[in-house]
Structures are given as C-alpha cells and as structure tokens.
N, C-alpha and C positions, 0 to 999 in steps of 0.2 A: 737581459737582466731584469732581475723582478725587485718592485722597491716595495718596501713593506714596514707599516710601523703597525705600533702596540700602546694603547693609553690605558693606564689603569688611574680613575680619577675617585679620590676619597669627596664626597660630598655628601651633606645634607639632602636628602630626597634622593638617592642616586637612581633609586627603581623608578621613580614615577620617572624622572629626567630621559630615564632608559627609553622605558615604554612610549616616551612622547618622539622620541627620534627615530624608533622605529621603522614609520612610515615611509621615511626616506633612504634607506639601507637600499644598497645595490649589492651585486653580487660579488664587485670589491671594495665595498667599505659598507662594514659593518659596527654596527654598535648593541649591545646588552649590559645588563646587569649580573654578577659575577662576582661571588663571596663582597657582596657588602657594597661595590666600587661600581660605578660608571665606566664600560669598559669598552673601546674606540677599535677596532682594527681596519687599516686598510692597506689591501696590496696591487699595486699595479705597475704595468711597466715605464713608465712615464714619469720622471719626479715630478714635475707642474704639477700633473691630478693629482698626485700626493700632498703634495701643499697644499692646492685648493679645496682636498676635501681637508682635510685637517680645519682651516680656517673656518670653511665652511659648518662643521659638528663646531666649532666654538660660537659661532655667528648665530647656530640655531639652537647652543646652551642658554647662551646669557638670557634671553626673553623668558626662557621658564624660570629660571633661578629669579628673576624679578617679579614675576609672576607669583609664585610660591612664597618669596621672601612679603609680597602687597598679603595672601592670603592669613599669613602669620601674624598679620599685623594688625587683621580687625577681631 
C-alpha cells in the first residue's frame, strides 16, 4: 500500500517559501510552487514517514515565514 498526500498552501511569498524547501526534497516528498500556492507532495509506503515529513515541510515553513514576515518590517 502506497500513502500519499497533496498540500496546496495559499500564502504570502509562496515561490520564494518554495524555492527555499527545495533543497531538501527527496524522491518521495516533494514540494514547488504551482498556480500561485505552495504545493507539498509526499508518497511513501509507511504512514510514520508520512506524518514526519508532513510535520517536518511545516517545521521548515515557519522560520521563513518569520523570516520574511522580520524583512517586511524594516
């Protein structure tokens, strides 16, 4: 059995947010940018790596959004 989910995230900066996650994209969990939206795919046969990456793309959004949110603000 294969587990697989799909994020489509509206945000402020969704491309740069994109581009910064990038890096860490394996060949079952991915993330781009995609009509507008920040957008999460991962599939694996495992729920656990499912949750942990899920948690994980949230754990390595929040520092940019904070990030971005400090640069808006000088």
């Amino acid at each position: 059995m294969l587990y697989s989910l799909k994020l489509e995230l509206s945000l402020d900066e969704a491309e740069i947010i994109a581009r910064s996650l990038e890096p860490d994209d394996t060949e079952w969990a991915r993330s781009g940018f995609r009509e507008g939206k920040l957008v999460i795919e991962i599939e694996t046969p495992k729920m656990g790596a499912l949750v942990n990456a899920v948690d994980d793309f949230f754990m390595n959004v929040k520092p940019v959004i904070s990030a971005l949110n400090g640069l808006k603000q000088d």
